[in-house]
VMD Tcl script that draws the C-alpha trace (Angstrom):
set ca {
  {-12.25 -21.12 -10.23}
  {-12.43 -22.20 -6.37}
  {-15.81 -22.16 -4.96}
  {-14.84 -19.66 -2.03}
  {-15.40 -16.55 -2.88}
  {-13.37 -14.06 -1.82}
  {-14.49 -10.61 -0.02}
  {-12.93 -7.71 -1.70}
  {-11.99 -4.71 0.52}
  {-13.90 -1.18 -0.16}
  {-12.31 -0.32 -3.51}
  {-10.14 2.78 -2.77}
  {-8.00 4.71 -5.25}
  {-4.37 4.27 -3.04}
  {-2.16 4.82 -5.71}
  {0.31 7.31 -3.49}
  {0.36 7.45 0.14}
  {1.40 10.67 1.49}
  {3.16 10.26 5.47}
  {3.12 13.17 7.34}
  {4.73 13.41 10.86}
  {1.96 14.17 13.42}
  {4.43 16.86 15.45}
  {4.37 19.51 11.83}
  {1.00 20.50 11.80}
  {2.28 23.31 9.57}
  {2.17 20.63 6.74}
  {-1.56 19.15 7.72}
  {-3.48 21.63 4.99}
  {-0.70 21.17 2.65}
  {-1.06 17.37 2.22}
  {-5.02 18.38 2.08}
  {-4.80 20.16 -0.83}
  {-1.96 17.80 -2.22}
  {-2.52 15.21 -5.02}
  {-2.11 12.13 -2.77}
  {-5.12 9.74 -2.37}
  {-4.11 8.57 0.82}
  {-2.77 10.57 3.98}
  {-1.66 8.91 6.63}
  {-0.95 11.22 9.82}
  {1.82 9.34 11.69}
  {2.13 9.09 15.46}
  {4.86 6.42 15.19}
  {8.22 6.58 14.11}
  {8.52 10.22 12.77}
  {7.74 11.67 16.12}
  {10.78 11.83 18.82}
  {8.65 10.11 21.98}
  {8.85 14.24 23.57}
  {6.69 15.01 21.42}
  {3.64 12.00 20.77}
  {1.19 13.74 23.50}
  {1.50 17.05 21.43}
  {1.88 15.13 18.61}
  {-1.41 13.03 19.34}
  {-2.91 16.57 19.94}
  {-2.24 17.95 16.40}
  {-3.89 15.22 14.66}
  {-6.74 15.63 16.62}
  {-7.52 18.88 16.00}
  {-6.37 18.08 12.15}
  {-9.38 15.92 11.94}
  {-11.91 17.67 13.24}
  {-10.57 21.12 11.75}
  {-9.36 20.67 8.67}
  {-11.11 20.15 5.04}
  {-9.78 16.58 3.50}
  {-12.70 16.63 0.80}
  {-12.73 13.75 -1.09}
  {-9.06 12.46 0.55}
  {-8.48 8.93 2.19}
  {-7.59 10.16 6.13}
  {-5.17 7.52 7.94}
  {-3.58 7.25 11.17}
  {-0.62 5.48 11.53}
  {-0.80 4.84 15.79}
  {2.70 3.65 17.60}
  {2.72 0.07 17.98}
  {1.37 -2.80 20.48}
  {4.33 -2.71 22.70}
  {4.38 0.51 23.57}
  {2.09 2.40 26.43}
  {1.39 5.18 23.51}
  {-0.85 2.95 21.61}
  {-3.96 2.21 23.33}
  {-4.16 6.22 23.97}
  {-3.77 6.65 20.22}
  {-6.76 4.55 19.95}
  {-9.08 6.06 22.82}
  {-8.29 9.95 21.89}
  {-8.36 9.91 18.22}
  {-11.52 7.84 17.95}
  {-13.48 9.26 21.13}
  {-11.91 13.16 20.14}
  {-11.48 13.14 16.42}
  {-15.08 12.80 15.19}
  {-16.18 10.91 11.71}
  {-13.64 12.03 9.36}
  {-11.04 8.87 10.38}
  {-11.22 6.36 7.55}
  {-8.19 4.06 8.87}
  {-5.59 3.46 11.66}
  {-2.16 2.40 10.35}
  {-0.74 -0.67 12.82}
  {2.74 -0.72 12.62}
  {5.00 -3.87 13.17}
  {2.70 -6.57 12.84}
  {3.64 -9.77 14.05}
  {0.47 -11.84 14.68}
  {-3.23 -12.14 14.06}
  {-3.66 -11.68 17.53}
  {-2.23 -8.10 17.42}
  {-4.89 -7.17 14.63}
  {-7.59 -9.07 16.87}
  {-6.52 -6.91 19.77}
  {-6.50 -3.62 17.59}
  {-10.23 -4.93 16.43}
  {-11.65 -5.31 20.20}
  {-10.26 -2.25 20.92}
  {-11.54 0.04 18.06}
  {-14.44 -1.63 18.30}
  {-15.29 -0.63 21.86}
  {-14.81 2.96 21.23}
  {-16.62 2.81 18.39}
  {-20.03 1.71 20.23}
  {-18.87 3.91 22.76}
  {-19.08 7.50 20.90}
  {-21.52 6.14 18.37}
  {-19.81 6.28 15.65}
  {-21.83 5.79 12.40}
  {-18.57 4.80 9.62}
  {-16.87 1.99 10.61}
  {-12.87 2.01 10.84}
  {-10.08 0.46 8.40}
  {-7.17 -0.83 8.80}
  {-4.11 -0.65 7.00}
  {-1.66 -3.35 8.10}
  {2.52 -2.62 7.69}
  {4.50 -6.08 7.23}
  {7.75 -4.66 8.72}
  {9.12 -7.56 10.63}
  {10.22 -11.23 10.24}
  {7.49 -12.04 12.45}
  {4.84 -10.63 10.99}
  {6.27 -12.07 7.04}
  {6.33 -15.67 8.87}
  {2.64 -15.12 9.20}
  {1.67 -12.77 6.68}
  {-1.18 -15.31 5.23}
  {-2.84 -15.46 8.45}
  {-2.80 -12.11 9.26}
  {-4.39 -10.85 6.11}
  {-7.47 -12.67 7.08}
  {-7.53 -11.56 10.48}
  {-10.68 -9.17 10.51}
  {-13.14 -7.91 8.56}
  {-11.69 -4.32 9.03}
  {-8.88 -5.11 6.89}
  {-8.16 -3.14 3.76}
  {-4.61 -3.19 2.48}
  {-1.12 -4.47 3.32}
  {2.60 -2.28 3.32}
  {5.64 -3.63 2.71}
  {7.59 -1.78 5.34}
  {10.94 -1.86 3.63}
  {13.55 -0.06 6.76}
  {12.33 -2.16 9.44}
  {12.05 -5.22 7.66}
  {15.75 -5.05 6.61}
  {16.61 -4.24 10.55}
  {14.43 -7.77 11.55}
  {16.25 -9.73 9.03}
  {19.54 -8.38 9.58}
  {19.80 -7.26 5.47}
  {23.00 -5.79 5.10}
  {22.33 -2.42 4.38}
  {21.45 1.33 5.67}
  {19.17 2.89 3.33}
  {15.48 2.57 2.74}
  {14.48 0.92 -0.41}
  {16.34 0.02 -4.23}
  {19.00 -2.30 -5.00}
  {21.99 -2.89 -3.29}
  {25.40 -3.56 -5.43}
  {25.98 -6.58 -3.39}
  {23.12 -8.63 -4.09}
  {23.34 -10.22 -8.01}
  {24.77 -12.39 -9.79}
  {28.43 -12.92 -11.64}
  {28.48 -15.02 -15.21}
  {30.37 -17.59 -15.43}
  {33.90 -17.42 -16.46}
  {34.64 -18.32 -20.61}
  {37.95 -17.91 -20.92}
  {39.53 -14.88 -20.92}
  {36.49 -12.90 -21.40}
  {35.35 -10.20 -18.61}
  {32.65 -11.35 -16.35}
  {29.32 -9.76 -15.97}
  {27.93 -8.70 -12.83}
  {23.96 -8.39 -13.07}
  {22.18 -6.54 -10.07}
  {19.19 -8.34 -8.39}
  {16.39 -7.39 -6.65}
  {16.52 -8.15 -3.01}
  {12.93 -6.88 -1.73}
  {11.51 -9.50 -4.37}
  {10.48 -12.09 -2.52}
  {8.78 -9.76 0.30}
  {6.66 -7.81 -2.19}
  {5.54 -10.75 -3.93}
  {4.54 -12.76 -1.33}
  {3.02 -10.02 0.59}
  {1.21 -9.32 -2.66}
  {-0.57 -12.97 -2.61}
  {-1.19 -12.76 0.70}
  {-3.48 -9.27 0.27}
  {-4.94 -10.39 -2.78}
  {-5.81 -13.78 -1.88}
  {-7.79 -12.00 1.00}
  {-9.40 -9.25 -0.89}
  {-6.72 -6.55 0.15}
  {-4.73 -3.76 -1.40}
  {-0.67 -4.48 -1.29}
  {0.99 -1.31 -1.17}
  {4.61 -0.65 -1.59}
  {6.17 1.38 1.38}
  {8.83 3.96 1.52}
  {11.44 4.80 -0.41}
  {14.21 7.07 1.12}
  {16.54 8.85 -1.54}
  {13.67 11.46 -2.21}
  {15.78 13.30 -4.65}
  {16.14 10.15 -6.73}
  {13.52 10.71 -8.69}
  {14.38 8.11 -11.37}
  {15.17 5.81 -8.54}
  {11.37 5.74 -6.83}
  {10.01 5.18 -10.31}
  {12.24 2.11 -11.05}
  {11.24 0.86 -7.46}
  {7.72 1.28 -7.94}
  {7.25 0.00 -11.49}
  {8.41 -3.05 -10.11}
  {6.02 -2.86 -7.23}
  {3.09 -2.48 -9.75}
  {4.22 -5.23 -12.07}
  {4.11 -7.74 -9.63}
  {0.66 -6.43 -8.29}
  {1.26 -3.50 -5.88}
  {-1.98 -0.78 -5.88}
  {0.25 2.27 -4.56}
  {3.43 3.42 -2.93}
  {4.14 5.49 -0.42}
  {5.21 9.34 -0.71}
  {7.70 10.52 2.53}
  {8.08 13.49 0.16}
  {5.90 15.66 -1.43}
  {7.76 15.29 -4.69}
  {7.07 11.59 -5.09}
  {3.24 12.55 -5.29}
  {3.05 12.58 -9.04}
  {5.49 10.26 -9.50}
  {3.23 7.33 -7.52}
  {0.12 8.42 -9.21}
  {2.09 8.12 -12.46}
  {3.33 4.62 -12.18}
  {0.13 3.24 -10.75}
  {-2.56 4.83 -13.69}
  {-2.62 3.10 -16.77}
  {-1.09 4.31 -19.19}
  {-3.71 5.58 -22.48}
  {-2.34 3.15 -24.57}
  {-2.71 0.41 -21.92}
  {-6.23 1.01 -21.53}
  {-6.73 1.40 -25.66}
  {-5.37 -2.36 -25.64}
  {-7.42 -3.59 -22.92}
  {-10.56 -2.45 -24.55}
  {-9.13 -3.84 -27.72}
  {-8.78 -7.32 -25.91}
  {-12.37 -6.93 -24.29}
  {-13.81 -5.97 -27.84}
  {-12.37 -9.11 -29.47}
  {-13.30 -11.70 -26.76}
  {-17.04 -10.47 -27.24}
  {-16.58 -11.04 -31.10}
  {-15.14 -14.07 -30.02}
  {-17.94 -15.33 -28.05}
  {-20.47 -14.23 -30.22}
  {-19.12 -16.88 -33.01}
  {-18.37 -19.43 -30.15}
  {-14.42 -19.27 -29.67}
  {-12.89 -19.21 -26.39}
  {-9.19 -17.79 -27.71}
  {-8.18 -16.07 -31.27}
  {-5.16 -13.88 -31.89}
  {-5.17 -10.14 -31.26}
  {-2.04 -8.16 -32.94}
  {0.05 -11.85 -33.74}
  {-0.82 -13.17 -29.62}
  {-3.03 -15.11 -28.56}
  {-5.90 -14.05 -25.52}
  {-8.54 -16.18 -24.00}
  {-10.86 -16.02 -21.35}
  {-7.80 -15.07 -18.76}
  {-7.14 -12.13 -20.88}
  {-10.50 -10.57 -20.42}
  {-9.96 -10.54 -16.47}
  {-6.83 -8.64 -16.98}
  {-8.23 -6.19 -19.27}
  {-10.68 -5.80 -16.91}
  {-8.96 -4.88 -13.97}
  {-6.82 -2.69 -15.90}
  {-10.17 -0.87 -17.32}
  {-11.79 -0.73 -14.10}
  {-8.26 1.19 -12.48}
  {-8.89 3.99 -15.46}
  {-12.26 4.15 -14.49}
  {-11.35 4.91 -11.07}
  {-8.69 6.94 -11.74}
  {-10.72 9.23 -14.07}
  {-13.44 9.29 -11.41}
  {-11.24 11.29 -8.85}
  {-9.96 13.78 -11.28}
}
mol new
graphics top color blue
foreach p $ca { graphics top sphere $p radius 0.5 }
foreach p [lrange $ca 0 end-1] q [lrange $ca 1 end] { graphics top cylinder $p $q radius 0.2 }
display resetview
């Protein structure tokens, strides 16, 4: 193990991410009382630029007025380049009172945008004396911000988790296709030919590479990775497969632009009974193994060493966590 030790972000359950579009407060108590762990209340893309003042408005109110109990509260403000940001920053913070736990930066493309988000959060904080300090919650949504995704994620302390923003990445990279999230029929692989025999055409995954790198990047600074948006919200089968991916390569959550894909999120990312039964099966027989002085013996025909009791671990601490906000 390296001798740095890394800094692990406030431990958050962020299984499912709920967006809600600042301009509807009509849906503000509803995603309150919903079963999301996260809500982020977005001044960015899902409000038409009429409406961001009004918009801006809402949210304020929404966070002084309404009760989030237990809930994760996020902001997602508009980005750097526009003159809507810095008011996002001043009015919610200076008007909004405690109940903020993050801002949401979209677009990031350097680790001088999150520096510049820091200063500036950080003056209003001193300024209205605010007692809880501010998160942040990163989206990696352009080709700019991938190129320098490693040192972004180290870029302040106020850091807490990392989104794949699927849509906009595919506009910065020019993908060829329209939709938000899943596969695409173009991108896989054909078998080779043998004879006269038909040739197989196997689907790939094309957001691979994004997720998984985005993945080391947070976890290698003591963030959350999060998978963003997926837009076929009737396709329930469809988020799931998308997700489980996510997960498997070492995603914390996904994002719900639907109601519906509450449950589904918080689903995928608890462990399942009998993956928790195992992992206290695996944590059970490294501690026999100890006690007689073995580092590795078999458990159900495979073999598990030390490594195995960190995974078991973290898959025992998510129950834990999980059963904690029920």
């Amino acid at each position: 193990m390296t001798f740095k030790t890394v800094e692990q972000a406030p431990a958050r359950l962020n299984r499912s991410e709920l967006a809600v579009p600042g301009s509807q407060p009509q849906l503000f108590e509803k995603a309150a009382k919903s079963a999301a762990d996260v809500v982020f209340l977005d001044l960015e893309d899902a409000v038409a630029p009429d409406d961001k003042v009004q918009a801006r408005k809402n949210v304020i109110q929404a966070l002084r007025d309404i009760d989030w109990g237990t809930k994760t509260v996020s902001v997602r403000i508009n980005g750097l380049d526009t003159h809507y940001m810095y008011r996002d920053v001043v009015d919610v913070i200076e008007q909004g009172g405690e109940r903020l736990d993050l801002i949401m930066i979209p677009k990031i493309g350097t680790p001088s945008d999150v520096y510049a988000l820091d200063m500036l959060v950080s003056q209003c904080e001193a300024a209205v004396g605010r007692k809880k300090r501010i998160g942040f919650e990163l989206i990696i949504e352009i080709a700019l911000g991938m190129q320098n995704i490693n040192e972004i994620a180290g870029a302040s302390k106020r850091l807490e988790s990392l989104h794949f923003g699927v849509a906009d990445y595919a506009a910065s990279t020019r993908a060829r296709t329209t939709v938000i999230g899943g596969p695409n029929k173009m991108y896989g692989v054909l078998t080779d030919k043998e004879g006269d025999k038909p040739r197989d055409f196997h689907w790939g995954d094309m957001w691979h590479y994004a997720i998984a790198r985005m993945v080391v990047a947070a976890r290698a600074n003591g963030l959350r990775p999060l998978d963003g948006p997926f837009g076929d919200f009737s396709d329930a089968d469809g988020f799931k497969a998308q997700a489980y991916r996510a997960a498997v390569l070492g995603c914390e959550g996904k994002w719900a632009i639907h109601p519906s894909q509450i449950a589904l999120a918080n689903e995928v990312y608890s462990p399942s009974e009998a993956e928790v039964k195992r992992a206290q099966r695996i944590l059970e027989a490294m501690a026999q193994a100890q006690r007689e002085g073995k580092g590795a013996v078999a458990l159900d025909g495979r073999l598990i060493d030390i490594a195995s009791i960190r995974q078991a671990e973290v898959l025992v601490a998510k129950a834990k966590q999980v059963a904690g906000a029920k």
